[in-house]
N, C-alpha and C positions, 0 to 999 in steps of 0.2 A: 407601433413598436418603438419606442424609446433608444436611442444610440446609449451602444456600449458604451461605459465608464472609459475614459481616458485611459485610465491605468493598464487596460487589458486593450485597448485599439493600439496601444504602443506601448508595449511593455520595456522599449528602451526609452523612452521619456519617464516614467514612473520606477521602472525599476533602475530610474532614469537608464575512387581508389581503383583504382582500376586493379588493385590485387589486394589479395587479405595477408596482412602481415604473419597471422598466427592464428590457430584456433584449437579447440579443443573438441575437436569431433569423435572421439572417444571409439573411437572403430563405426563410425557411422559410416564409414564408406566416401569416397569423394569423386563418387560419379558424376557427373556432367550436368545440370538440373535442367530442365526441358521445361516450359513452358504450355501446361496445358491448353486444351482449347473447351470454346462453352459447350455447355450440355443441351440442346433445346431437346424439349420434351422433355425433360428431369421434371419429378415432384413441383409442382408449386407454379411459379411464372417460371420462365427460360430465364435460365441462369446465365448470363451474360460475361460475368468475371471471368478471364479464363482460370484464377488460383483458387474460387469459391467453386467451379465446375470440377476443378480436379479434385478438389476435396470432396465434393459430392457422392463424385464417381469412384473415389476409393473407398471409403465409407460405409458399412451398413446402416440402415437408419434404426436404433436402441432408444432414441425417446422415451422416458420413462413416462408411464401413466398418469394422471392427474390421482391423488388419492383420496377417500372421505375421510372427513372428520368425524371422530366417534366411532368407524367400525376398521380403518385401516391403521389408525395412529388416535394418539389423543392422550388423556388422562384415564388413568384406572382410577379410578373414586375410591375402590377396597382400600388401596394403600398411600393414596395422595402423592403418585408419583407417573410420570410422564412416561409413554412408551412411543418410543420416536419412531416415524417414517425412515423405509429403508433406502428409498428411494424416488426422488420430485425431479418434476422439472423445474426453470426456473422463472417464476411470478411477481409480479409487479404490484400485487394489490394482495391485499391482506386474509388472512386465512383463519378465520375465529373460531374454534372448537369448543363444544361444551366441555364447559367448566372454566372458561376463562374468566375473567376478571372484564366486567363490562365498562369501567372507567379505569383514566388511569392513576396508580397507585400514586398518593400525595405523599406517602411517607419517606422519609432518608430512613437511614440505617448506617453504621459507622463503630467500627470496633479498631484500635490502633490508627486513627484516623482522626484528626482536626481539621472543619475549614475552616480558613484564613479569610478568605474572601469570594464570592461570587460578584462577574461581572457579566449582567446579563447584555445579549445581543453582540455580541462583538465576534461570533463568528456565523457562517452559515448553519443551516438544520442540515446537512448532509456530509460534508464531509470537511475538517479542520489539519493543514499545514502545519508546523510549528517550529518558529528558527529565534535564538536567542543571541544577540550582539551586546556589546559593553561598548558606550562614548560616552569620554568628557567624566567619569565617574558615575556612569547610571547604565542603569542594566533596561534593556530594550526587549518586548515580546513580538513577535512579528506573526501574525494567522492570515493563515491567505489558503485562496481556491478560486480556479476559476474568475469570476468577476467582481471579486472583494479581497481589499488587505488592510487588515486593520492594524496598526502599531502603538503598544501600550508599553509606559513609562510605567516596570515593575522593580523598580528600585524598590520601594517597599511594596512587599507582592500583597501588603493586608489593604493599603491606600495607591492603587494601580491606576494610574489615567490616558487616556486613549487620547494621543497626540498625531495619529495619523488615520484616515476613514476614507476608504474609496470602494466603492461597490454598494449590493443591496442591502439593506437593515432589516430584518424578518418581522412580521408581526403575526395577528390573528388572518388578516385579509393575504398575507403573502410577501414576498420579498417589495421593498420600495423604489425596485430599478426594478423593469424586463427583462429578463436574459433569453435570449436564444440561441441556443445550441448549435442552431448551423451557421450561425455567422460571427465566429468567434473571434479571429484575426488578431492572433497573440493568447493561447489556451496556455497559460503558468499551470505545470504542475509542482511536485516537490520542488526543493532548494535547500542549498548546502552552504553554511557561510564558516570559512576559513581566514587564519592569517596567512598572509603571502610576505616571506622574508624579502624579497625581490622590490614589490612594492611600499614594502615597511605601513600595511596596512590590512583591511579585510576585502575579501572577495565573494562572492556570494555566484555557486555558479547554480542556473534556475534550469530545471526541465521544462522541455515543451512538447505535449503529447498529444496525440488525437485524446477529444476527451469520450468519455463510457458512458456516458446516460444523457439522454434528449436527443441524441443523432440518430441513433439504430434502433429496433425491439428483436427484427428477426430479418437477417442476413439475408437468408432465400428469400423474402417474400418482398423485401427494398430495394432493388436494382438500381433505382435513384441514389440509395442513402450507401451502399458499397459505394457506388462512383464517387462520390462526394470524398468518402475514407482514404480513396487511394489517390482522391486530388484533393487532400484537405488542405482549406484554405489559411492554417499556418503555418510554424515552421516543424519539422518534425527533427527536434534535435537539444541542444541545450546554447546558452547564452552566460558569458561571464562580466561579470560587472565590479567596477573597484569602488567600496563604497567609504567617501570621505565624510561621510556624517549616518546619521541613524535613519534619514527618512531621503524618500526616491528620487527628490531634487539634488540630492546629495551623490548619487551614484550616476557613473560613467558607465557605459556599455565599450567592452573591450573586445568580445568577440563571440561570432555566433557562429556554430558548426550542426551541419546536418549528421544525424547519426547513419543514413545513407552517403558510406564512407565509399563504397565504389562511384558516387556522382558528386563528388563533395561542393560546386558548384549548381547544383541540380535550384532552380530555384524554387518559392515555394507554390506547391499547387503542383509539382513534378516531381519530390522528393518520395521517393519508396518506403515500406516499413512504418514501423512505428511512431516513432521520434523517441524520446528517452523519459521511460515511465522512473515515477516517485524520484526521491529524494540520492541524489549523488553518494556513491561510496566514497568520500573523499577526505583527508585530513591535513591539505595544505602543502604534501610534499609532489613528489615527481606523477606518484601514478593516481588515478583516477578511475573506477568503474561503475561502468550505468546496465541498465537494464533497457536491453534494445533489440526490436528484429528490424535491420539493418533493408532489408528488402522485402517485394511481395510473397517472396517461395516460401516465408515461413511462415507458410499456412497452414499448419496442421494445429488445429484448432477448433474444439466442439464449440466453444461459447458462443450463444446466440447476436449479440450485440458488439464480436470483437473479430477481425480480421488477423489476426499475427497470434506466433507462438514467439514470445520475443527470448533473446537471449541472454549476452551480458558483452560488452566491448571496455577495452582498456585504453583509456586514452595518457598522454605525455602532456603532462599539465606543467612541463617546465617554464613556457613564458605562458602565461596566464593570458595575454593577448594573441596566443597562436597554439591555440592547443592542437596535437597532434595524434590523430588514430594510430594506435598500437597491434592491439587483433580481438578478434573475435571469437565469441565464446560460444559453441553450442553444441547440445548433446543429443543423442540419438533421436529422434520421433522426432522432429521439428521441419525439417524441410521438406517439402513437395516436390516430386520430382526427381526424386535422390533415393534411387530404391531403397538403399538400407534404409533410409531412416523411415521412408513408409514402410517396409517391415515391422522397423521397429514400435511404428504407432499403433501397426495392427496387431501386436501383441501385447497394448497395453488393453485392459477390460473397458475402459472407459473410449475407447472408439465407438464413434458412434453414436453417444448418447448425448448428442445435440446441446450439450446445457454444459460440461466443465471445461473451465478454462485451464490452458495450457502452457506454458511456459512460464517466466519469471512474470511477477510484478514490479521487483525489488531489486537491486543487484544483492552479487557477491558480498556476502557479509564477513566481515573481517576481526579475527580476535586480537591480533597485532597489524598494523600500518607495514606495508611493505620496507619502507623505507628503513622501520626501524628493525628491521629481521625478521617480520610478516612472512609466511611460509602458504600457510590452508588460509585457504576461504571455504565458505559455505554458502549453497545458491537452494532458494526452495525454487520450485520449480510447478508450481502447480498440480494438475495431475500427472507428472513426468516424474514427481520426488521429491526427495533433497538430495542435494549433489555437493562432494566436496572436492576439491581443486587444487592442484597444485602451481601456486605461482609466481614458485623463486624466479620461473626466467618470464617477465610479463610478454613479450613477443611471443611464444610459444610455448603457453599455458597448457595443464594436460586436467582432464577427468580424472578423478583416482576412486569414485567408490559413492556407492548411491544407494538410498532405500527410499521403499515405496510400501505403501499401505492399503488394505482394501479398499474399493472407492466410496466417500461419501458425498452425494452430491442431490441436491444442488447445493448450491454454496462455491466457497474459492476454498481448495486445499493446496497446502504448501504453498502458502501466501508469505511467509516470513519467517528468519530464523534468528534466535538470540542465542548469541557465543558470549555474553556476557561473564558466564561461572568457566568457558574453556581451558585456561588457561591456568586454573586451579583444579578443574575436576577431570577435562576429558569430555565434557556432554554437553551436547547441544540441544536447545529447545525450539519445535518449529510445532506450526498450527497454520487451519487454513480460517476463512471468518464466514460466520453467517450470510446470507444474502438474502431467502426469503423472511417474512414477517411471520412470526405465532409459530414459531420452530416447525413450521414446513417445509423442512430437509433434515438430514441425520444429522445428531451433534458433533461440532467442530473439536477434538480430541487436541489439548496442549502434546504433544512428544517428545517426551525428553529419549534423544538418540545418544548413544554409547558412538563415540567419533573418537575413542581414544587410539584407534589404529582406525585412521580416514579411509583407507582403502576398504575398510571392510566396515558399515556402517549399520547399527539395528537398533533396534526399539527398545529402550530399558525400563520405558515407564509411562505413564500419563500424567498430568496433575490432575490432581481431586476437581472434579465438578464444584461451583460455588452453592454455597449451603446456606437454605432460606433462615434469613435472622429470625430471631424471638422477635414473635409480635407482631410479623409478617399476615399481612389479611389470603394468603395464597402458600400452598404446600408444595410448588415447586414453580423456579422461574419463568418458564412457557406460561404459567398463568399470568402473569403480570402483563403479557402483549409485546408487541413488539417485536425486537431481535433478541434472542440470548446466544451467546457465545462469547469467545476471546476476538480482538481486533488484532492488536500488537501490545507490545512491549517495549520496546526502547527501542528510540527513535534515535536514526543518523543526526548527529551533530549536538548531544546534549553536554551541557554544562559539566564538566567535572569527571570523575569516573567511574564506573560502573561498580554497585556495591555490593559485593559479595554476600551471598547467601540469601539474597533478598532481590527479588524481578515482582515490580506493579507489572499488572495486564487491565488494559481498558479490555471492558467487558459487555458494553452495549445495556440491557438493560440489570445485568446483575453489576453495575458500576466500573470502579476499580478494584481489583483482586490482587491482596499483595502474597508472595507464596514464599514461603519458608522452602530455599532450595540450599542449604548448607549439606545436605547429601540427596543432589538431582534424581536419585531413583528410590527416595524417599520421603519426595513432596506435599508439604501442607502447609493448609490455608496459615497465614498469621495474622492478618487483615482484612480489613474491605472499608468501603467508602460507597455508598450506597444511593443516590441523588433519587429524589422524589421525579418522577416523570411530568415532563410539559403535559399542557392540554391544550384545547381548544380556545381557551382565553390567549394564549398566547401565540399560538402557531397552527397553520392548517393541518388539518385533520392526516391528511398524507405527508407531513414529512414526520410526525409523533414515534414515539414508539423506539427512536433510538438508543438512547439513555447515555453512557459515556462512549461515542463514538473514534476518541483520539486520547492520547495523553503524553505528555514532554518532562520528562523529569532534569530540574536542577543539582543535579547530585554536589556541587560547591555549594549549594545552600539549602540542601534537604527539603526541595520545594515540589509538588508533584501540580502540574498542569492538568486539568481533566477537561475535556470539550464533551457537550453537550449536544443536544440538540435545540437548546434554547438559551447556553452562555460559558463561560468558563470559571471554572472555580480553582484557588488557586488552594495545595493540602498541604498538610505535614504529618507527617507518621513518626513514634519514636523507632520503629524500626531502621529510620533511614539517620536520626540524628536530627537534635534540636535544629529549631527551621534558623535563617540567615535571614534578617530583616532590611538590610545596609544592601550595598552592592559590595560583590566579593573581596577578597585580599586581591586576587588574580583577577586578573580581565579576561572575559572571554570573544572572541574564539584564543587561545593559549600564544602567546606572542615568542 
């Protein structure tokens, strides 16, 4: 096995509480949480954990059945249209149904939609980062995961060149590094880069999370690989860095905080919780919030491969070298231990059924910046909802009104929310994303929610399903292989500002999907952007199948990022506005 890339052995080289201040437990109760103990003789091997034992032991076991192809789900031939599974567990290896498509589809497709550029290999086959800087007059792209970050000089995004490369290169045989998942020692996830008035420069604060895939398959059955979870070997928290140039020799490490705020010295391999998932809600001023379960009690969680229902914490981002925990955020069904809130888990339908994930992925998403008169936030919530929040006072933040939806799973629901149109319409759009291969799980529903009185929140709409182009060798996307659904929509920290009437969706193998949302409970298609799927010439057989996995839009320069599973291409739509070929009037992150 091959040592880890530099970059990720030290991510401060390359990228060169005893009380809760606040929270928002929404009548969850705040009883005392107890600590269970193991179950032996439970299901499986003896469950050792004692927070994986108490979940056990509260629990029914709902496992959903394995289904067949062609007599439980599949395609109807009569009409060329897909009749979805109502409910999967969740699987790892691919799911072929008659009538699928036996190779993969070589064609693009493209309506309101030009690319500018394809840059193949410059991010991994599985999942795509995406943070955009400006030095010296040139506009910087930054893709990272895990054990690779690539940085590409897209000052002109049609002749883009990669001046920074650390980690694996993908090909047909497999990535060109080793990575091993249990020996991570510095796991980057999201990252957020801001101006900081203080420093009169940018700051880039990086999450660090246990990472989701290669560590675990099934919780009960790894008693090794929980231990491992709850002594992971890095930091579980986030790290802020002052960056005096574009690339990682450039950047100072100013400070690193565990998001296990009751141990805040805890060091690591002793740190509780999570650490702080995806990409920072942050826009350079006072307040800051992540997506974090702060300890092991917030275990109430079906997802096979995940310990925590995580939450949201607000941090005091005033000196940028001494950030400081503000409070914590969480809603009913999260804690073990806490009667109400196991109540409350046990009257969600989805207890029990061993496969959805629970709590945030993302934090609190924000339609205005606190600072500037920012009032609601919006949190999705997994199978717990969407949740909206009130957080004129950040120290004692409150719940104000939530909605929740039949369950579809497997897959991730209320994985993300876009307030993009909030602030002219009143509505919010949330979706959860695929997870098994050959749409074996129920389709992922966009939701456009009516949040025009947050306290009372509901469903006004769906967006239209994406519609097979002319000429398509297949009469509905499930044919094509791979994953279909939505991923996200706009990503924390993009260029410029969010453009009315108009949200791109990366959409896995139906591309990107651009949606005419000038009246959100009225939604339709106006675009797409379509990419021929990798194959076997290029990449192994198991990572295929993704098709637009991520996407980053420059709205200062009408540029639309799409990530691949075998490269990045760089779009333009007239929907968004003639593309920007120069680097901006303005520099970004906004000075």
């Amino acid at each position: 096995m091959s040592k880890r890339p530099i970059w990720l052995c030290g991510v401060a080289a390359a990228l060169l509480m005893t009380a809760q201040a606040g929270s928002a437990q929404s009548n969850a109760g705040q009883a005392e949480k107890t600590s269970p103990s193991a179950v032996p003789g439970a299901p499986g091997p003896e469950i050792k954990d004692p927070w994986l034992a108490g979940w056990l032991r509260l629990t029914p076991d709902r496992k959903p059945k394995p289904l067949v192809a062609g007599r439980d789900y599949g395609m109807d031939m009569a009409t060329g249209q897909f009749i979805w599974p109502k409910a999967t567990p969740e699987v790892h290896e691919g799911q072929p149904f008659p009538g699928e498509m036996k190779t993969w589809d070589q064609k693009s497709y493209a309506k309101n939609v030009d690319v500018l550029g394809f840059y193949r290999g410059v991010d991994s086959p599985f999942h795509a980062w995406a943070n955009i800087a400006d030095f010296g007059g040139k506009r910087y792209l930054y893709i990272h995961d895990r054990d690779y970050l690539r940085i590409l000089d897209v000052t002109d995004p049609r002749h883009g060149k990669i001046v920074y490369s650390k980690g694996a290169v993908w090909g047909p045989k497999g990535g060109s590094e080793k990575f091993d998942a249990n020996n991570v020692h510095d796991y980057l996830g999201g990252a957020t880069i801001v101006w900081n008035a203080k420093l009169g420069k940018p700051i880039m604060v990086a999450s660090f999370e246990i990472g989701r895939y290669g560590l675990m398959t099934e919780k009960m059955e790894q008693p090794d690989k929980v231990a491992a979870q709850r002594h992971y070997n890095s930091l579980k928290g986030f790290k802020v860095f002052a960056m005096d140039g574009p690339l990682p020799s450039q950047w100072r490490l100013l400070a690193t905080r565990t998001t296990d705020y009751q141990h805040p010295n805890a060091p690591i391999g002793e740190q509780q919780g999570s650490g702080s998932l995806d990409s920072p809600e942050y826009y350079g001023g006072k307040y800051m919030i992540l997506s974090a379960a702060p300890d092991d009690s917030y275990a109430l969680t079906e997802y096979a491969n995940y310990l925590y229902s995580p939450g949201y914490q607000v941090w005091d981002m005033s000196d940028p070298a001494d950030p400081k925990f503000v409070s914590q955020i969480t809603v009913p069904g999260q804690i073990l231990g806490n009667k109400a809130h196991e109540n409350a888990y046990l009257m969600n339908p989805r207890a029990g059924n061993r496969t959805s994930w629970m709590g945030s992925r993302m934090p609190i998403f924000l339609p205005k910046p606190l600072e500037e008169g920012g009032r609601i936030g919006f949190g999705a919530m997994g199978g717990l909802g969407l949740w909206s929040f009130d957080l004129s006072d950040p120290a004692n933040p409150r719940a104000l009104g939530n909605v929740n939806t039949p369950p579809a799973f497997a897959g991730t629901e209320f994985d993300n929310a876009d307030v993009s149109q909030y602030e002219r319409t009143g509505y919010v759009l949330t979706s959860g994303y695929p997870m098994n291969r050959d749409c074996y799980e129920p389709y992922k529903d966009i939701f456009v929610v009516d949040a025009r009185d947050p306290a009372h929140l509901k469903v006004a709409a769906k967006l239209p399903q994406p519609a097979v182009p002319e000429g398509a060798p297949f009469t509905h996307f499930c044919q094509r292989g791979g994953n279909f659904g939505p991923k996200r929509s706009n990503s924390i920290g993009q260029p410029g500002t969010w453009r009315q009437g108009i949200i791109p969706y990366s959409f896995y193998n139906a591309g990107v999907q651009l949606f005419d949302v000038n009246n959100p409970a009225d939604p339709k298609i106006a675009g797409y952007f379509i990419p021929r799927l990798a194959d076997t010439t290029e990449l192994p057989e198991y990572t295929l199948g993704k098709g637009v996995l991520a996407i980053f839009t420059e709205y200062d320069r009408n540029i639309i990022w799409a990530f691949t599973e075998n490269g990045a291409y760089a779009l333009s739509s007239p929907l968004l506005g003639a593309p920007v070929f120069k680097a901006p009037a303005k520099a970004w992150p906004p000075r």
